[in-house]
N, C-alpha and C positions, 0 to 999 in steps of 0.2 A: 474288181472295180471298187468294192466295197472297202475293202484294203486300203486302197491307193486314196479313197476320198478319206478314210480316217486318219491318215499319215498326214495329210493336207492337213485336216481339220488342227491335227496334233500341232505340225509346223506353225500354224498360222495363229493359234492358243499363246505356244511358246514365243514366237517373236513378238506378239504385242505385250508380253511380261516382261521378254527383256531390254526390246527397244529402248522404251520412255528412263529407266536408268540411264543407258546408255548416254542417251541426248541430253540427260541431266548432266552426268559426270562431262560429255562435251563441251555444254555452254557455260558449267564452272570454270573448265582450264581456260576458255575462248575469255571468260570475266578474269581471270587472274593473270592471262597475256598482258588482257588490257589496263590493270593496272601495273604490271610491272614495266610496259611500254609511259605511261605518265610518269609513273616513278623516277626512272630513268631518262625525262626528257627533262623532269624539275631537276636532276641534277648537274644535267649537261650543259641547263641555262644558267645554274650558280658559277658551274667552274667559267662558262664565258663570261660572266661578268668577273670572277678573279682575275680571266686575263688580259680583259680588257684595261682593271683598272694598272695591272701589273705594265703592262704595254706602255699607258701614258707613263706612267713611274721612270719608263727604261727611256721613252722618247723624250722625256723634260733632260734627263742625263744625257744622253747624247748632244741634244741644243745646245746645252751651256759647258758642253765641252767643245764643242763645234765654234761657239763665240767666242770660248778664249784661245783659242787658234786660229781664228778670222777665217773658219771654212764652214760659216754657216748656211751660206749661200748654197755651198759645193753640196752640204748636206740636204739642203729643200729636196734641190736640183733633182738628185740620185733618190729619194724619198717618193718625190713624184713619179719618177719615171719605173718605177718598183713597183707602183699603184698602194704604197702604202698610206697616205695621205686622201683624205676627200678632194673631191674636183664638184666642179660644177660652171654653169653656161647654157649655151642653149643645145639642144639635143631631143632625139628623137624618141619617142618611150612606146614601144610596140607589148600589143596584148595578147596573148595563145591563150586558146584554151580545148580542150578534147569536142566534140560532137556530144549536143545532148543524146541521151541514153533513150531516147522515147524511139518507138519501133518507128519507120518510115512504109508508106502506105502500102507499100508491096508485103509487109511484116516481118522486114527483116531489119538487123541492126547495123547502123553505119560502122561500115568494116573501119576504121581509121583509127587510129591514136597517138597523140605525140609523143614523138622518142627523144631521147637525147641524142639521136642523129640529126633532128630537126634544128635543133636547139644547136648545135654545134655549127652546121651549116652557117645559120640565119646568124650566131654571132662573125662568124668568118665572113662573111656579105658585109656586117658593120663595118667593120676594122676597114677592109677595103674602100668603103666609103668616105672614109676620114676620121671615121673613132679614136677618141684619144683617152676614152676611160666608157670600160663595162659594167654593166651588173646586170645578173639573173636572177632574179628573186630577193634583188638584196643583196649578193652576194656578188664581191667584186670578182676581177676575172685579172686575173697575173698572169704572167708566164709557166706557172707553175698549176694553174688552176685546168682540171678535169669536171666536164660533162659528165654524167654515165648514167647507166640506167640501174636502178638497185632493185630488182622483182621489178614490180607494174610502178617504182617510184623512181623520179626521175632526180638525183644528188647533181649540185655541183660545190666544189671544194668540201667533198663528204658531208653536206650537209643534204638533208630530204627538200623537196619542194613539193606543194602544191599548188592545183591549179587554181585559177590561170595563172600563165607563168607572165610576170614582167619585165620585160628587158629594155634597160636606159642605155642611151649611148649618146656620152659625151659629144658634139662637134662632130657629125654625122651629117653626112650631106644627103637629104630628101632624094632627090633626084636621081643620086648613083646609087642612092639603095633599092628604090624603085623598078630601077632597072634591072638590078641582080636573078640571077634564075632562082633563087628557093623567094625569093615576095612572089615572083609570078608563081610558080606553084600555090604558094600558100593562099593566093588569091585564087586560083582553079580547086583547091581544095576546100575552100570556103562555099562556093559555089555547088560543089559538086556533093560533098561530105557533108557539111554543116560546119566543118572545126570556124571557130572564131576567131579573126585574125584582123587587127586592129594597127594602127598606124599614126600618132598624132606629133605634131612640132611644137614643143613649148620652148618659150623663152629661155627659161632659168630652172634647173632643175641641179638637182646634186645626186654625186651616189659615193657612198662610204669607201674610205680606205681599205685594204683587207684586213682581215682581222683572223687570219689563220696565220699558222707556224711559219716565220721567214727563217727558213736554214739558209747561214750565211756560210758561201767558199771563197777559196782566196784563191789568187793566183801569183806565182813569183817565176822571175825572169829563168832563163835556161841558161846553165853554166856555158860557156864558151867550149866547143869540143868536146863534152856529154854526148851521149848518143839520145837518139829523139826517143 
């Protein structure tokens, strides 16, 4: 017995010596994450502004190549409908956001959280409704545009969001979104959870053109007699 409490005594010497380094050497690397995560978000925002302004550069050339071919109409036209152009009207602007983190009276923590399954749903309920232009956080939605969840962070068009999340929708009809099965859900999880789920009709609102990489394809007719 005498043994085994000195082995303790020993063990218990030694880990509060070596601990407190430990946790030092921890919360330096956790401090130099976190600056290399800011680091790297200053530079992510210089290169979007280079391509932003690069974009208008390439969008003025197109225009006035489009005018002197009298197909600047035809160019709006396919611009809009590509979602690369701002829109705006009236439209419906809903609000998510997680369940506060405070214990509920039983002391346990509301099991919930939003996914980018939610978020994918609830814009597919838009569209249905009559949506003629998205955004998630800012961030418009194309055919080309992915939800997803990146760790506990929820990206759409590779970019992060935080919460609450805002989602605009162009020319969205109140009513048939109302009706959609994830508003009801989100309204029994409001209820039931706490998550925060919000719903307002404004007049005139706008959401930005996209502003990520449009890869353009082409397509040409099939030879006569070709095989498919």
């Amino acid at each position: 017995m005498a043994v085994t409490l000195a082995l303790l005594g020993f063990l218990v010497v030694l880990a509060a010596t070596i601990d407190p380094p430990r946790r030092e050497g921890a919360e330096s690397r956790r401090e130099q994450l976190i600056d290399l995560i800011e680091t790297r978000r200053g530079e992510i925002d210089s290169l979007d502004a280079d391509v932003a302004e690069l974009r208008e550069k390439v969008t003025d050339v197109q225009q006035e190549a489009a005018e002197d071919t009298g197909e600047d109409a035809e160019l709006e036209r396919i611009q809009q409908d590509a979602g690369l152009t701002p829109r705006h009207g009236r439209a419906l602007k809903i609000t998510l956001n997680d369940p506060p983190s405070e214990l509920s009276e039983d002391g346990r923590v509301a099991p919930f959280q939003i996914i980018d399954r939610d978020l994918q749903r609830l814009t597919n309920a838009l569209w249905a409704a009559g949506a003629e232009a998205v955004s998630v956080g800012g961030e418009r939605l194309v055919a080309t545009s992915a939800i997803r969840n990146g760790g506990d962070t929820i990206t759409v068009n590779f970019r992060p969001l935080v919460a609450p999340y805002e989602v605009i929708a162009i020319g969205a009809d109140l009513t048939t979104f109302e009706g959609s099965k994830i508003a009801n859900e989100f309204e029994r999880w409001s209820e039931r959870y706490g998550v925060q789920f919000g719903v307002e009709e404004v007049d005139d609102l706008e959401v930005a053109g996209y502003q990520g990489r449009a890869r353009l394809r082409y397509a040409s007719p099939v030879e006569p007699g070709s095989a498919p």
